[in-house]
N, C-alpha and C positions, 0 to 999 in steps of 0.2 A: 448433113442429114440429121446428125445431132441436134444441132441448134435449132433446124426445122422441129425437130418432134418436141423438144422444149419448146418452143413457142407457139405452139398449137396447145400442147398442154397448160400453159400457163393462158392461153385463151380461153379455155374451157373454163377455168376454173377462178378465174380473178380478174375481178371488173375494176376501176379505182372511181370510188363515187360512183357507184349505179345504181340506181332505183330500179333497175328492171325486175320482174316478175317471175323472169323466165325460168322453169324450174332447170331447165341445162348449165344455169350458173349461180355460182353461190358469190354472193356479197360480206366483201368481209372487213366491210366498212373502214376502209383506208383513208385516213387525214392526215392532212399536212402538218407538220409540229414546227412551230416559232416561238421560243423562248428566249423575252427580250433581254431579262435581270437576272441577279441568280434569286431574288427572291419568286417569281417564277419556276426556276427550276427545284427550286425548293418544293413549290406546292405541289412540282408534277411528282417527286421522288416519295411525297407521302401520300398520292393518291393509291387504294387498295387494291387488291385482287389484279393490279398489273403489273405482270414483269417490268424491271423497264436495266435495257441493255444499253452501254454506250460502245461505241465502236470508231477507235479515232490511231494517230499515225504517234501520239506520242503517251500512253500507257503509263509512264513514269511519274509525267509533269502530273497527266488527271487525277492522278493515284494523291499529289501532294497535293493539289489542287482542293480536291474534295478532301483529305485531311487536316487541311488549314479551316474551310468550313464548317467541318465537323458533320459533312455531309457523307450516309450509307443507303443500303438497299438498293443497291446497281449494281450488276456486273459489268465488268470493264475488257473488251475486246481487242487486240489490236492490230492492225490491217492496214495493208500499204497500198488501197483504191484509194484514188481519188473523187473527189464534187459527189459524195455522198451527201445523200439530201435525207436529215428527218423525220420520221412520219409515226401516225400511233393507229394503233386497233381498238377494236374493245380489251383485248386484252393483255394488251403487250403495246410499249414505247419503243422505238429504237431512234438515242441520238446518237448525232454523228458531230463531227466537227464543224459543218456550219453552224450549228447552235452554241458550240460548246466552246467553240474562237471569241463569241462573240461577247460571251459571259464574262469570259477566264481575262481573257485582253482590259475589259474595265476592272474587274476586281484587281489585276497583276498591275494596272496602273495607280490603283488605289493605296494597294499596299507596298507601292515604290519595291515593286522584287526588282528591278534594274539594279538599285541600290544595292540589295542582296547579293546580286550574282558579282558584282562588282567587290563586296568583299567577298566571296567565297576564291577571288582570282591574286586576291592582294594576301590573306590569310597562308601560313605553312606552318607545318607542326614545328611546335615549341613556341608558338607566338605567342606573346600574353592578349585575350583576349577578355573584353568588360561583358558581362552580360548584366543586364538591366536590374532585374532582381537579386540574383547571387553575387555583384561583384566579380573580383580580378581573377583569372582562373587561366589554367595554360592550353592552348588547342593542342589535343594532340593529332585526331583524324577525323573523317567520317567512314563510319559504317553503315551495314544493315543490315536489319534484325527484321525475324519473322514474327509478326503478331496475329493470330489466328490466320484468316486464309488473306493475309496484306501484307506486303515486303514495305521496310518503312524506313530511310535513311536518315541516321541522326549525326549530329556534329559532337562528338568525344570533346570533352572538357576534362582537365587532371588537377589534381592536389599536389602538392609536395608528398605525403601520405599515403598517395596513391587513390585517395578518394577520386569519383569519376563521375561527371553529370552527364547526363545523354538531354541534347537537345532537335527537338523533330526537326529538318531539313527546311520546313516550312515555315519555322519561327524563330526563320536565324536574323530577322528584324530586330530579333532581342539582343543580338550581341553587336559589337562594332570593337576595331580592332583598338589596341591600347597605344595610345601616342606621347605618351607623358616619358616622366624621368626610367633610366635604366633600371632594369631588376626590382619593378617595387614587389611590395608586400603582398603576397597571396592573400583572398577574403578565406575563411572558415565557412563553412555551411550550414552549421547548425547553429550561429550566433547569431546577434540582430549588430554584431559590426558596421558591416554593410549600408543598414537602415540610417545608423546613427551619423553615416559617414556622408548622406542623401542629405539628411536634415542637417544638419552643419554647411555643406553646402550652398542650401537652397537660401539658409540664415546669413551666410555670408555675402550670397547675390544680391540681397535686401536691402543687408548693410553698404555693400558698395553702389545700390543704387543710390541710396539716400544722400551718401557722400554723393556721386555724381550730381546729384539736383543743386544739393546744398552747392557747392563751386559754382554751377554753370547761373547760377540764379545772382552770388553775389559776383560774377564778374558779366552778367548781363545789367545788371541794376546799379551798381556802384560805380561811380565817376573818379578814375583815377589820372595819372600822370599824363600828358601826352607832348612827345619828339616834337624841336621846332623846324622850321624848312631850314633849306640851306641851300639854295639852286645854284649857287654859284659850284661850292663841293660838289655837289651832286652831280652836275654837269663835265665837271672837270674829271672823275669815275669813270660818267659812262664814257669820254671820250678816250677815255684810254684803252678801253677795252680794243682788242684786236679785228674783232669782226663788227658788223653794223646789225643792232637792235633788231629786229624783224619788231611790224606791230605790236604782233600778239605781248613781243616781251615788255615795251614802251609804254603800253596800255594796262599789264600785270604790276608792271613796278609804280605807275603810276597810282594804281588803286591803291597797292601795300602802301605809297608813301601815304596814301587819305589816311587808310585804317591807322598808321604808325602816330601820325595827325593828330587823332581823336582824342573827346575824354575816355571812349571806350577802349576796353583790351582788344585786341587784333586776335582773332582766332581766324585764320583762312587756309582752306585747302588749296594746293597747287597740282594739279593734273595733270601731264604733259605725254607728247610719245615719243620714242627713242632718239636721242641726240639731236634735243630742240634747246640746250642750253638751257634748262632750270638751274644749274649750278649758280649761272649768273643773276638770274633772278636775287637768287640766297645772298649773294656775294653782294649784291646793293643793296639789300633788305641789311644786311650786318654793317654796311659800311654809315648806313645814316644812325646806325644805333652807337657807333664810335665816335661819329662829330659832336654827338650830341652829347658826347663825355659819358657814355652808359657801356656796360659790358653784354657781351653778348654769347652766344653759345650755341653748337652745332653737335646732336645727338645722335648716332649712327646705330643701328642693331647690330654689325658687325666690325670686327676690331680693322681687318682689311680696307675694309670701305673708310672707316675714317683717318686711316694712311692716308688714305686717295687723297679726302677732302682736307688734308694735311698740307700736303705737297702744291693740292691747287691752290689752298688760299695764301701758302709762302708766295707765288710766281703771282698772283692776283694783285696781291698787298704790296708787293716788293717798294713798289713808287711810292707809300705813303706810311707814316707814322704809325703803326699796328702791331702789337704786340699778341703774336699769336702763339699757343701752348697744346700740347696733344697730351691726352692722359686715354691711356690702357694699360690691362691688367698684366701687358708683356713689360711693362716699366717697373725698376725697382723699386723697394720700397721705401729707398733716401732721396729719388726721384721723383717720389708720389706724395710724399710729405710736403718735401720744401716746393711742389707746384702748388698743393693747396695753399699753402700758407700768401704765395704770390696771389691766387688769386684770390684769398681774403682780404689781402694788404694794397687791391688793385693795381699790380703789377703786370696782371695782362688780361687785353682788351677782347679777346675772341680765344675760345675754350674749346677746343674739340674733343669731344670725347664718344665713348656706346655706353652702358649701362650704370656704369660707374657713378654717372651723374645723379642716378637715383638713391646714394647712399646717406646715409644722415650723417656724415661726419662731414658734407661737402657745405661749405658758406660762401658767398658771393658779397662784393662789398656793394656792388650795384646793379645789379641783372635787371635787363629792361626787356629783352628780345631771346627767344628761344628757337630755332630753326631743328626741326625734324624730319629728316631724310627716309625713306621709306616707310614710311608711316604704320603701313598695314604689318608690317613686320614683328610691332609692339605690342604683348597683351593692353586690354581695356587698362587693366591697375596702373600699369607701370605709365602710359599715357596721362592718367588722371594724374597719378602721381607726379608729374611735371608740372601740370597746374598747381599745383598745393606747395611750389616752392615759394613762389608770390603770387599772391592773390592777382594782381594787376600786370602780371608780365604779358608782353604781346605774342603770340606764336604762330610762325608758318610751319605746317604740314603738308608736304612732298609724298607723293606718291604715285607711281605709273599708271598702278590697279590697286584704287582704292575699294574699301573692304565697305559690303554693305552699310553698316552701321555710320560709317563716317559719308557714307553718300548721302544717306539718308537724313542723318543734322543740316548737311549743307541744304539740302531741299527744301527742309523746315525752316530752315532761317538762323539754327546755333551757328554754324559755322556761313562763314564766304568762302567760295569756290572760286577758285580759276582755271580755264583750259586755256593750255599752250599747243595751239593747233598749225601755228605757221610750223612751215620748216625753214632752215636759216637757208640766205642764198646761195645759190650752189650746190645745196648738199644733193646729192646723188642718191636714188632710190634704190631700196635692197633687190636684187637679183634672185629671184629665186627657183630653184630646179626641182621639181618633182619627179624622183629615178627609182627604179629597183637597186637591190642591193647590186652595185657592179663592183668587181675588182679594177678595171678600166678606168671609170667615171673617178673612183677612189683615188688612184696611183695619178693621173693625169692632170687632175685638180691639185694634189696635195704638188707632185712636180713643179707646177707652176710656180703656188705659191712659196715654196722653198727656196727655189732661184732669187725670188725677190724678198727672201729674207724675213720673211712672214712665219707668224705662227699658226696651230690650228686648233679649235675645239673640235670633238666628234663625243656627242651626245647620245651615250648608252640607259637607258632609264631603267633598267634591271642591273641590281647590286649581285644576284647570284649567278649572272652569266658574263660580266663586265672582264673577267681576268681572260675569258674566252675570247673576245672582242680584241682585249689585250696582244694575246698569242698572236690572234693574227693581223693587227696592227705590226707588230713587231715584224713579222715577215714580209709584208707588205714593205716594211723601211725599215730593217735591221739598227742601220747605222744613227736614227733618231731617237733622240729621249723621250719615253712617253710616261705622263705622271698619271694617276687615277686620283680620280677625288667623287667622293660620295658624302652621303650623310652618317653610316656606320661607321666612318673613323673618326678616333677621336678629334676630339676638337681643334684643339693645338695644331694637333697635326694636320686636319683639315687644312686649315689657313696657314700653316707653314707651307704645303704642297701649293695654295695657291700665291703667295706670296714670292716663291722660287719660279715658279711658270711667269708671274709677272715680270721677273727680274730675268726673263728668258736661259733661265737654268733648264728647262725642257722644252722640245720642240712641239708636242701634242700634249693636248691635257684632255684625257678620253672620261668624261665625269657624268654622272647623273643631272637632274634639272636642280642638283645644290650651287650651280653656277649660274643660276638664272636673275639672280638678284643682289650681283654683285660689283665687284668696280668695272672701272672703262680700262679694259685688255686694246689698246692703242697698237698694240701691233697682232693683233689679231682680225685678220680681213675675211674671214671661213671657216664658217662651222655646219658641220654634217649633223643632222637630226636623224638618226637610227631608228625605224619604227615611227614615223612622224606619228602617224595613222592613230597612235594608241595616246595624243596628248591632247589637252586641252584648249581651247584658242587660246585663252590665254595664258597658258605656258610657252606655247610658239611665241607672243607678240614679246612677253618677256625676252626670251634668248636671240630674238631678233634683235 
């Protein structure tokens, strides 16, 4: 009976769109509101003499929303109806969330808040955080503070001093988290440090552009040395290898021999996906750099990884004349001397080393050929910088997931690219399970593989809950060794933990995605992805 007398009375008295005359009802000129842009909503919030109300389910976000804008003159409503539809009077507005989705949604994709929320999830107090104008400062929280009749949520920034910057919720575009070396330097806030530190910078980007031109131009344009064939060697190589070529690698080795061929320096990218043999590629890209009396060299980002490609090129080379040498900073330093001097004095033929190589005390008696193993793993400088040891050296560059910048030359035409898309024969495709967390699925899986003497990864990507994971790893299999490895430990020790798990000193190595791009774990046949859902494709195709 209620809702009858209500709707008799709203009969009486409210027509939508009526022209009628009839004095028993009053017209009170009801229109539809469509507000395409926010420049639109703009024009309706400074239209005069009308209220204008919004009335929507999330209060908070419009609040920030309209304070990123630096849009007022609305009250803000909030109400948990649904398919509220906008309309205006003469003298009053009321939006609703059809309008206001419609706005906020292109603006929020404009100003990449995805981004945003994304760091506000990775960010925890005491992080060092960059903000764009001020410089390195420490996050300590967010709060909120009342500003006249508006609650406003800012991101707390600290000094050593206690100094404090408040940054609005909304322009937290301005900060991004700090990823460089441990403990640096706090900026000051009342100094132009900061500025000075931009402009340095921005001069030093220039600088190494120029250098970049200058290189890529004289070893585009200059006619240097080039490798003679040898098919008879060459032949005898690949027949040795244990497995049979697939195409793709027949047709990659073939081209490197052109490039190696030429008057031009070899700059080629290698592509490939997981255990398609690029190593071998490398291994006869070096092997025609040694017939041909020239020394060669193989650069690793990681000290571990060029163990690996240690051990492979001893068992590669065994059959043939090749004097191969490994230099890392775990090497003495009467060890690291008399190999230099070896390989000044051309005592050995194939060099492996990681960063080392970019040092100015290192000399080559005849470097022809430089091979680069994860490529993407290298700043720009230190890249460049390997050009710049000879103008004329020829270089293959390896990499699974090559980094914008070097896809982008290959397309251009500075670099040659090759993808290795065959898989070799026989190899057997990854299996893969998509499960909730089971204790069952866990125990029964890892069973197996234990019987058969197997080891395991299990991929935690949270550093502050991994010791958690740990506990009950440990209960799960009391009696197994399980190591952690992440990026917060020191470094040594990083790669000492993963160095013992290779040498099967532990039966599980429960680590972050800091194992994603690292050596071939051969007796590793099972790795659990914890929280798949929260990684990137291509962080899966890595750990795959």
């Amino acid at each position: 009976s209620s809702y009858d007398k209500i709707s008799k009375n709203l009969n009486n008295y409210i027509i939508f769109n009526s022209l009628s005359n009839n004095d028993n009802y009053i017209n009170l000129w009801i229109c539809d509101l469509y507000i395409e842009n926010i420049d639109d909503f703009k024009l309706l919030l400074e239209e005069k003499n009308i209220k204008k109300f919004i009335f929507t389910k999330n209060k908070k976000t419009i609040n920030n929303f309209l304070e990123l804008n630096n849009l007022n003159d609305v009250e803000i409503y909030e109400t948990n109806l649904n398919n509220l539809k906008s309309f205006k009077t003469t003298k009053v507005s009321i939006i609703t969330d059809d309008n206001i989705s419609r706005i906020f949604i292109k603006k929020r994709i404009k100003r990449s808040m995805s981004k945003n929320l994304d760091l506000m999830m990775q960010i925890k107090p005491w992080d060092y955080i960059v903000h764009i104008d001020h410089g390195i400062w420490i996050f300590k929280e967010i709060i909120e503070k009342d500003l006249s009749w508006i609650k406003k949520e800012y991101i707390t920034l600290e000094y050593k001093n206690n100094d404090k910057l408040f940054i609005p919720i909304t322009e937290v575009w301005r900060v991004s988290k700090y990823v460089w070396v441990e403990n640096p330097k706090l900026t000051w806030l009342s100094t132009k440090e900061w500025d000075k530190k931009l402009k340095k910078v921005s001069e030093d980007v220039e600088i190494i552009a120029r250098e970049l031109l200058d290189v890529y131009a004289k070893r585009k344009l200059n006619k240097w040395h080039k490798f003679l064939s040898n098919k008879k060697e060459e032949v005898k190589f690949a027949n040795s290898f244990e497995y049979i070529y697939t195409n793709d690698q027949l047709n990659i080795i073939s081209d490197i021999y052109s490039d190696m061929e030429s008057e031009n320096s070899m700059d080629r990218l290698l592509s490939w996906d997981v255990w398609f043999w690029k190593t071998e590629i490398a291994f006869a890209s070096i092997f025609k750099s040694v017939i041909n009396w020239k020394q060669a060299a193989l650069i690793s980002p990681l000290v571990v990884l060029a163990y690996e490609h240690y051990e492979k090129a001893i068992s590669r080379f065994a059959n043939f004349p090749i004097n191969i040498w490994i230099l890392t900073r775990f090497e003495k330093v009467s060890s690291i001397k008399a190999t230099l001097e070896r390989l000044k004095n051309w005592k050995i033929d194939l060099i492996i080393w990681t960063h080392r190589l970019l040092s100015e005390d290192i000399q080559f008696k005849d470097l022809w050929l430089l091979v680069v193993d994860e490529e993407h793993k290298f700043w720009v400088k230190d890249k460049e910088k390997i050009k710049t040891l000879k103008w004329d050296i020829d270089i293959l560059s390896m990499s699974a997931t090559p980094i914008p910048r070097s896809l982008n030359m290959a397309l251009n035409g500075i670099k040659n690219i090759s993808m290795l898309t065959t898989p070799p024969v026989g190899r057997q495709s990854i299996q893969t399970i998509v499960s909730s967390f089971d204790d069952k699925v866990i125990f029964e899986a890892w069973k197996r593989e234990f019987s058969r003497k197997w080891q395991i990864f299990f991929i935690h990507n949270r550093v502050e809950s991994i010791e958690i994971i740990w506990n009950y790893l440990s209960q799960l299999f009391p009696w197994k060794k399980i190591a952690i490895a992440h990026w917060q430990l020191p470094w040594d020790k990083l790669e000492k933990r993963i160095i013992e798990f290779k040498r099967k000193q532990y039966d599980i190595l429960l680590a972050t995605t800091v194992v994603e791009n690292w050596i071939d774990f051969s007796n590793v046949n099972t790795i659990f992805i914890n929280d798949a859902q929260n990684f990137w494709i291509s962080q899966i195709q890595q750990l795959r």
